[in-house]
PDB file as gemmi writes it, atoms N, CA and C in Angstrom:
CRYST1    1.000    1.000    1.000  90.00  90.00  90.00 P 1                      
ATOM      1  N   UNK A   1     100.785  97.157  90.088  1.00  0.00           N  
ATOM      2  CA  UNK A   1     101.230  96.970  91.448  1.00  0.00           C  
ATOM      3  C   UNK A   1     100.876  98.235  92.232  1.00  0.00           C  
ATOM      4  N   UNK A   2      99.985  98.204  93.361  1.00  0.00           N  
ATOM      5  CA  UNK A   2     100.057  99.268  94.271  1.00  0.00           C  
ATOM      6  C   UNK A   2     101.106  99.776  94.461  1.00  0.00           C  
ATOM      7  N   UNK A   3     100.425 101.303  94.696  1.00  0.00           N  
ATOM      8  CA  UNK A   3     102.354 102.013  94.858  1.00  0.00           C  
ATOM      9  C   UNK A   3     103.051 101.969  96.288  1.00  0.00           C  
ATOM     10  N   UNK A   4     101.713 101.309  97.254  1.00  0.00           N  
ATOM     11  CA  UNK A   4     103.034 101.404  98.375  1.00  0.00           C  
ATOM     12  C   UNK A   4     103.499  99.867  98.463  1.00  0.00           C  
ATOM     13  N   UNK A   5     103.216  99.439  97.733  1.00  0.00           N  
ATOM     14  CA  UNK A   5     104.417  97.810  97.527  1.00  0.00           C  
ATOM     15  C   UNK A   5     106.073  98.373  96.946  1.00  0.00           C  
ATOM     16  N   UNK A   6     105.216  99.495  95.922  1.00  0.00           N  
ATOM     17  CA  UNK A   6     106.632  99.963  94.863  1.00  0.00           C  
ATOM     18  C   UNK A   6     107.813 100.529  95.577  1.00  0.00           C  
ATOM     19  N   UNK A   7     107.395 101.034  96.886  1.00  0.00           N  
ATOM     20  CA  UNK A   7     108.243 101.342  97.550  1.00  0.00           C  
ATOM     21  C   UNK A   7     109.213 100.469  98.479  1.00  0.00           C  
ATOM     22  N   UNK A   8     109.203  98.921  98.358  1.00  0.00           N  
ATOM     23  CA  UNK A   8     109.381  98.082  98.987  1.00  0.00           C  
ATOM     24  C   UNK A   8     110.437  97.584  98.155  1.00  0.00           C  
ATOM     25  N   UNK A   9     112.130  97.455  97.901  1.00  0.00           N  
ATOM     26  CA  UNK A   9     112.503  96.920  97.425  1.00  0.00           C  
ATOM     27  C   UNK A   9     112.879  95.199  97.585  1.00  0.00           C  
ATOM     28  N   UNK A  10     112.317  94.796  98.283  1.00  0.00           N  
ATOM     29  CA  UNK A  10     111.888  93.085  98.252  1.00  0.00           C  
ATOM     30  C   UNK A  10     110.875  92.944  97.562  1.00  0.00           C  
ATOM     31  N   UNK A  11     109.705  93.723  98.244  1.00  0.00           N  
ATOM     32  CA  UNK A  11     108.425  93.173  97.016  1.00  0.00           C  
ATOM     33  C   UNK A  11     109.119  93.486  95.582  1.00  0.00           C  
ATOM     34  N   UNK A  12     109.417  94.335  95.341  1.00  0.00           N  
ATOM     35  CA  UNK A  12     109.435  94.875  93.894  1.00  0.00           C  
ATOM     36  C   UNK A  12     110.581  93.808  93.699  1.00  0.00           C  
ATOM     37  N   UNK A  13     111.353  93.305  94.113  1.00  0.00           N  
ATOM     38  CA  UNK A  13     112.704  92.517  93.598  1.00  0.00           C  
ATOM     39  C   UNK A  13     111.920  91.084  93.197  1.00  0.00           C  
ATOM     40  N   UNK A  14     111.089  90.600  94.073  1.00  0.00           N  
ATOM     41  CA  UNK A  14     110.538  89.334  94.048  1.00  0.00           C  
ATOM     42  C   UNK A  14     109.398  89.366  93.365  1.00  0.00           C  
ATOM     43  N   UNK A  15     109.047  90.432  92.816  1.00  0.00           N  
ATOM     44  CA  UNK A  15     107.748  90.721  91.562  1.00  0.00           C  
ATOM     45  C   UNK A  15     108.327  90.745  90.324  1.00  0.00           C  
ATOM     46  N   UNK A  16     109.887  91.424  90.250  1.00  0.00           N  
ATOM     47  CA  UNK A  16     110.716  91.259  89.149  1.00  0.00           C  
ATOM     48  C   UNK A  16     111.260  89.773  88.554  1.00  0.00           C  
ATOM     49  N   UNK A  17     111.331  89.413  90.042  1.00  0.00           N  
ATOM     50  CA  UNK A  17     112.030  87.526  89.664  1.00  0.00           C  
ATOM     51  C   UNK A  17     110.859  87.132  88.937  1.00  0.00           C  
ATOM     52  N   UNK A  18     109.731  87.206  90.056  1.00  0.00           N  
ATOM     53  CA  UNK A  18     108.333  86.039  89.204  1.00  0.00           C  
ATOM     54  C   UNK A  18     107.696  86.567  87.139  1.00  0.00           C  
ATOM     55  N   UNK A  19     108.023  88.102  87.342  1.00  0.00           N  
ATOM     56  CA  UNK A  19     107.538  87.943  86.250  1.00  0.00           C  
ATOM     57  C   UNK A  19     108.680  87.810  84.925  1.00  0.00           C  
ATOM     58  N   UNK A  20     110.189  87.696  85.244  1.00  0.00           N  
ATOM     59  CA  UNK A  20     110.548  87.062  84.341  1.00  0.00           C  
ATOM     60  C   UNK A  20     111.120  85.654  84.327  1.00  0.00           C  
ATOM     61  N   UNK A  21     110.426  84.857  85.714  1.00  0.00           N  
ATOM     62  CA  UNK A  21     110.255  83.630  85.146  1.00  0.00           C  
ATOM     63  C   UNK A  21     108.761  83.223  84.345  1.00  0.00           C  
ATOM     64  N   UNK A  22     107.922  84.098  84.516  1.00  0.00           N  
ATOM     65  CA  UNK A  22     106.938  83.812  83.343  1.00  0.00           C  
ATOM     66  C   UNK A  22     106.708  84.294  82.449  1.00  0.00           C  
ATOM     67  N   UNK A  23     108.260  84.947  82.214  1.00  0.00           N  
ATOM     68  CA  UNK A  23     108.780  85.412  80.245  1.00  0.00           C  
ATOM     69  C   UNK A  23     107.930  86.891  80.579  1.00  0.00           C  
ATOM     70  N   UNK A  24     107.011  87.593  81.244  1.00  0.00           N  
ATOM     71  CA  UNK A  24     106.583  88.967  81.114  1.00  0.00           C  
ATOM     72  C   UNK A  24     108.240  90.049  81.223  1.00  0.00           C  
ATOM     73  N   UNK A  25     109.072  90.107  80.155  1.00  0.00           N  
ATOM     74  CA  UNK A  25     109.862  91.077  80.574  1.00  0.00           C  
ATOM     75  C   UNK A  25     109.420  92.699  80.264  1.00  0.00           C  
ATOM     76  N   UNK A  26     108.796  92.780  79.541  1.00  0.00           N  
ATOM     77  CA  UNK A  26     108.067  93.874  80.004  1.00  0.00           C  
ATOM     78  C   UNK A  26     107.500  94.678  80.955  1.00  0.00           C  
ATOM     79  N   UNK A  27     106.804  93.877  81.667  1.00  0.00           N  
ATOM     80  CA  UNK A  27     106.112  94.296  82.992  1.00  0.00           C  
ATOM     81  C   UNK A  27     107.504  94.223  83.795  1.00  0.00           C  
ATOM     82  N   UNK A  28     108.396  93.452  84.127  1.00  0.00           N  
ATOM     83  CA  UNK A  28     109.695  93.340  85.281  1.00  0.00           C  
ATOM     84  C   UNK A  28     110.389  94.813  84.607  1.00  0.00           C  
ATOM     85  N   UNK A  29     110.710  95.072  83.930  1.00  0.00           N  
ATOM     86  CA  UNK A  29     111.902  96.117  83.096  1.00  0.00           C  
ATOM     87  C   UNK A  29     111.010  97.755  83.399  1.00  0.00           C  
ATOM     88  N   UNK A  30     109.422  98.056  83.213  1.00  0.00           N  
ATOM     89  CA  UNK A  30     109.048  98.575  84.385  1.00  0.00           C  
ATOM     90  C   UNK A  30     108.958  98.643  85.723  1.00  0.00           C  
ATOM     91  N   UNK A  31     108.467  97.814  85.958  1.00  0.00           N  
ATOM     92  CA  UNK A  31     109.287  97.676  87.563  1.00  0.00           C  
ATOM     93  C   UNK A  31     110.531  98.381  87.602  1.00  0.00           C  
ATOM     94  N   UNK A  32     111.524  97.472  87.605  1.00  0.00           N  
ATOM     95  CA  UNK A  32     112.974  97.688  87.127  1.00  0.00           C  
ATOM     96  C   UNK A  32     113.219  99.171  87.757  1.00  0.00           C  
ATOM     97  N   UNK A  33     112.892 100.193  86.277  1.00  0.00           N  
ATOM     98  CA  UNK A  33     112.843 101.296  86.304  1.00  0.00           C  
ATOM     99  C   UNK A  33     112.344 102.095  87.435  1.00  0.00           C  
ATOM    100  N   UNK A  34     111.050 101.896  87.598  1.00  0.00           N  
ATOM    101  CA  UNK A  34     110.478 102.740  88.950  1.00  0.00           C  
ATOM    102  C   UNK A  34     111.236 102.290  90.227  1.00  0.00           C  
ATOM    103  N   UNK A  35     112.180 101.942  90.484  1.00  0.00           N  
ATOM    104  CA  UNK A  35     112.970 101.114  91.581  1.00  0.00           C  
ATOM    105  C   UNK A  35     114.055 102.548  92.055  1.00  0.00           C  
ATOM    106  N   UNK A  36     114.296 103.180  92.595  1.00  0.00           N  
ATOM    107  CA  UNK A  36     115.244 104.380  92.931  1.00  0.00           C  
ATOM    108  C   UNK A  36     116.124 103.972  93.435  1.00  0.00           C  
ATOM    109  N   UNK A  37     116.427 102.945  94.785  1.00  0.00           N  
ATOM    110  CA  UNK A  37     117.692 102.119  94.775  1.00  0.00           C  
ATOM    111  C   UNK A  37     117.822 100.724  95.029  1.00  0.00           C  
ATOM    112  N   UNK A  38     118.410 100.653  93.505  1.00  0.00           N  
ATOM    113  CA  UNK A  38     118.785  99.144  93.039  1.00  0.00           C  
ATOM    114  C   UNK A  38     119.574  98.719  93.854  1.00  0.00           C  
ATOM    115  N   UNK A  39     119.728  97.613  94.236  1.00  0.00           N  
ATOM    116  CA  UNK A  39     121.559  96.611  95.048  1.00  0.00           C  
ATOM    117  C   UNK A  39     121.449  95.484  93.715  1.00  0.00           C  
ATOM    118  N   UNK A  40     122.300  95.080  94.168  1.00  0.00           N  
ATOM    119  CA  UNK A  40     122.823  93.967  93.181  1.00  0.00           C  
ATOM    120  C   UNK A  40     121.634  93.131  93.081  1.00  0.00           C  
ATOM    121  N   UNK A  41     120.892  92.638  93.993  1.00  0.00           N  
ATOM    122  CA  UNK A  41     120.084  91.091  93.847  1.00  0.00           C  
ATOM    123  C   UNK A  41     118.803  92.227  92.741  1.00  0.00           C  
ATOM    124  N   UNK A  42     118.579  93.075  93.013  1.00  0.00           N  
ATOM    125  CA  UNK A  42     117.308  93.761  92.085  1.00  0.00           C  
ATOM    126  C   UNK A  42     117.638  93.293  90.830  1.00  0.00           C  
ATOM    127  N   UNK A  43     119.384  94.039  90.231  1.00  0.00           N  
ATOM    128  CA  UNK A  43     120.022  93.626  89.225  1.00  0.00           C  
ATOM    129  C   UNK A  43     120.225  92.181  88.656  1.00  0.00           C  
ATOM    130  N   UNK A  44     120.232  91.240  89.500  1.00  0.00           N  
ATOM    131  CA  UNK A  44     120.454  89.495  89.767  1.00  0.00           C  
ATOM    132  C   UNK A  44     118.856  89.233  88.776  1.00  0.00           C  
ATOM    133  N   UNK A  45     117.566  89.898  89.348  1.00  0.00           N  
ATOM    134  CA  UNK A  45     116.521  89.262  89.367  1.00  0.00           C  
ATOM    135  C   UNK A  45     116.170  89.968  87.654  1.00  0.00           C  
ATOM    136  N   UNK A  46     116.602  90.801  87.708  1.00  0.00           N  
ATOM    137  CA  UNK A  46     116.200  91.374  85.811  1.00  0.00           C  
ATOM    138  C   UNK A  46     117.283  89.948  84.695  1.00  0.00           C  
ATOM    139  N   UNK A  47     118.310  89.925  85.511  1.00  0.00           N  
ATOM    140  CA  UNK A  47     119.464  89.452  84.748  1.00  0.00           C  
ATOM    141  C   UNK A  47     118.873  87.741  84.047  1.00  0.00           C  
ATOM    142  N   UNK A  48     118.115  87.196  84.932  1.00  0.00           N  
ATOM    143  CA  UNK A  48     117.811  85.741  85.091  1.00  0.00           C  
ATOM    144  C   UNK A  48     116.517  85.518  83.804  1.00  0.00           C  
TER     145      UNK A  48                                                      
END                                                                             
């Protein structure tokens, strides 16, 4: 992911949803991490 998306916590929240609805939890749980402030729905979208 480009890094100025990474700075976007929607993109990055809605890159987290899609890739663990297609089972990549790997790639989301990075994400995840590089995220500096989480809210709840970031947390919602790892959880699912």
């Amino acid at each position: 992911m480009p890094e100025n998306y990474r700075n976007n916590n929607i993109t990055s929240t809605s890159t987290i949803d899609m890739l663990m609805k297609f089972g990549d939890v790997e790639s989301a749980e990075q994400i995840f991490r590089s995220i500096k402030a989480k809210d709840f729905i970031t947390y919602g979208a790892m959880v699912k």
